[in-house]
N, C-alpha and C positions, 0 to 999 in steps of 0.2 A: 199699777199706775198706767202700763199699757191700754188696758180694758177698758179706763174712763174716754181716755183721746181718742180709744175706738167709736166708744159710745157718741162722745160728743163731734166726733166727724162723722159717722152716717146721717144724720138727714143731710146734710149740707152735700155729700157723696150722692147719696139718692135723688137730691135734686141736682146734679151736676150731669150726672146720667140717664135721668128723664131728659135733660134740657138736649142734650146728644140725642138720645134718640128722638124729640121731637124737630132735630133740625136733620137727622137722617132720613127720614119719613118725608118731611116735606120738600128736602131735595129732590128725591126720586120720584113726589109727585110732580116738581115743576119740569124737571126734567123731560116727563114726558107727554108735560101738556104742551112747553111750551119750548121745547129741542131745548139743542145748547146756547143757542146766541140769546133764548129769552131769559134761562136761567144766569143769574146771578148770586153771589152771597148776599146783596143786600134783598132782593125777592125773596129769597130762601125764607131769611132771619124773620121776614114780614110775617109770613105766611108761617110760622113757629111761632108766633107769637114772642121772639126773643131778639133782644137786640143786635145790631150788628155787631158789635166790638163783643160781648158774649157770645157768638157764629165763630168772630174770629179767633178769638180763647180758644174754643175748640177745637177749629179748623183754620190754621194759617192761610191757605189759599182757595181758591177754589177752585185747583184739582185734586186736593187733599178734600173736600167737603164731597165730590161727586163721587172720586171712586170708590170712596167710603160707606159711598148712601147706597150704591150699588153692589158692594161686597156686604154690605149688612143687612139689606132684602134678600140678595141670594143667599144667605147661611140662614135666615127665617125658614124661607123658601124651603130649603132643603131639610131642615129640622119638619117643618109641617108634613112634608113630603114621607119622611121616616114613621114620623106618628100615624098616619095615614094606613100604610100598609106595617105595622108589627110583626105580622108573620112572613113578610116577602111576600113572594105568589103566592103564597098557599091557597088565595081567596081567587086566584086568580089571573094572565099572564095576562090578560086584557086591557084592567084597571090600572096593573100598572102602567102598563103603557101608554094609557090613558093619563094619568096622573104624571107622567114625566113630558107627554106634549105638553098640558098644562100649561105644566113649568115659563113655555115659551110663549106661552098667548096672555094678554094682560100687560098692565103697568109696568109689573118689573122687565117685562122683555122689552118693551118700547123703550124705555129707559135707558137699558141696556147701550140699545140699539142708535138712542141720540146718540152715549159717549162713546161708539164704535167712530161713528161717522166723524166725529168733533176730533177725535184721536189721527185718523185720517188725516187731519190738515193741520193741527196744532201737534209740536216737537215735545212739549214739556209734557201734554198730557199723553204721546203715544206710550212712552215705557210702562209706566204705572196699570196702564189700560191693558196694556199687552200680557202683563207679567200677572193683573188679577184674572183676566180672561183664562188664560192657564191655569191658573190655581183654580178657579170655579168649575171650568171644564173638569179640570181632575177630580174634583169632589162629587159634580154630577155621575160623572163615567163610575165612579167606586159605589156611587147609590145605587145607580140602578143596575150594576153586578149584583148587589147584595139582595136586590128587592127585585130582580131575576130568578136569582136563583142558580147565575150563570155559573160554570164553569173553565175562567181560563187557561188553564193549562191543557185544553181540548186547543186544536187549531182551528184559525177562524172565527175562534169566539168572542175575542177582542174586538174584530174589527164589524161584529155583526152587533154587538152593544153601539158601539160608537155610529154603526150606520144609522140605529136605531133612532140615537142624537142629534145626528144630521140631518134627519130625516124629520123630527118632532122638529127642530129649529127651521126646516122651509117652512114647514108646517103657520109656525109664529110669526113669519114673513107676511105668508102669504094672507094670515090673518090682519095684519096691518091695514088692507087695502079694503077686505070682503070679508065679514064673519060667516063663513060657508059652515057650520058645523055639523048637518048631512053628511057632507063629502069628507070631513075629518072625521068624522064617525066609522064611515067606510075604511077609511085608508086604517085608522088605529085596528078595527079589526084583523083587516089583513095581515096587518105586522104581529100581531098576536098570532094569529096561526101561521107563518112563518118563522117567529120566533120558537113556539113551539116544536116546529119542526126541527128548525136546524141547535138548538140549543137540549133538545131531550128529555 
């Protein structure tokens, strides 16, 4: 009897969870065409082709809709990211590194980067932003150990990953303004043979 109610609630499921991810996706596009003051729930819901009051079903407010759209690009993000290299470095210490600036240049970073600033000045939306900021940070720093190849229990090795991070995220910055990708071509080198060096 169980098996029927299963049956006959997946499509209705499958469209409830299309309808989410199409209002996640276009979050994070309005997000970053159009900051935080142009995004709203009801542009959002527009632009998904789904109503508002269905937006709001899903999402009660809309700090629950952005940090959402933004924690759900970055775990794409980061799955792509894993598919990408299978073998870790094996292919390579370069590409990765290459492949985790990436990360930082493009939509999902601009995005990002509105609800960094909007968090900044709005109370209700800093925690949320704060506490996912962290959690993403985390999940980046443990990929790109694993698709290193790193070793942490050497010393310094933590903090030559994370510089890594830091370093791919000016990177994302600095692309906001100038798409130099010459000179980010040069620098991702560098940090590959650097990284090669100090990690072994």
């Amino acid at each position: 009897m169980g098996g029927v109610n299963t049956a006959e609630r997946s499509p209705k499921q499958d469209r409830s969870r299309a309808t989410r991810q199409r209002l996640l996706e276009a979050a994070v596009a309005c997000l970053a065409e159009h900051g935080w003051a142009g995004s709203t729930v009801a542009v959002v819901a527009e632009r998904a082709g789904v109503s508002r009051g269905a937006a709001q079903h899903h999402f009660p407010t809309r700090e629950d809709l952005f940090t959402a759209a933004v924690e759900y690009v970055a775990e794409e993000r980061s799955t792509a990211l894993r598919a990408l290299f299978p073998q870790g470095a094996a292919g390579g210490r370069r590409a990765v590194v290459r492949g985790l600036v990436d990360l930082f240049t493009g939509p999902l970073f601009r995005a990002a980067l509105h609800l960094w600033v909007a968090a900044s000045d709005e109370d209700q939306l800093r925690p949320r932003v704060t506490e996912l900021e962290a959690r993403v940070g985390r999940e980046t720093h443990r990929i790109a150990v694993d698709l290193l190849g790193a070793d942490e229990a050497r010393p310094g090795t933590r903090e030559t990953v994370q510089g890594l991070l830091d370093m791919a995220r000016g990177l994302g910055l600095a692309n906001l303004l100038t798409d130099d990708k010459a000179r980010r071509e040069r620098v991702v080198q560098q940090w590959a043979a650097l990284l090669d060096e100090a990690l072994g």
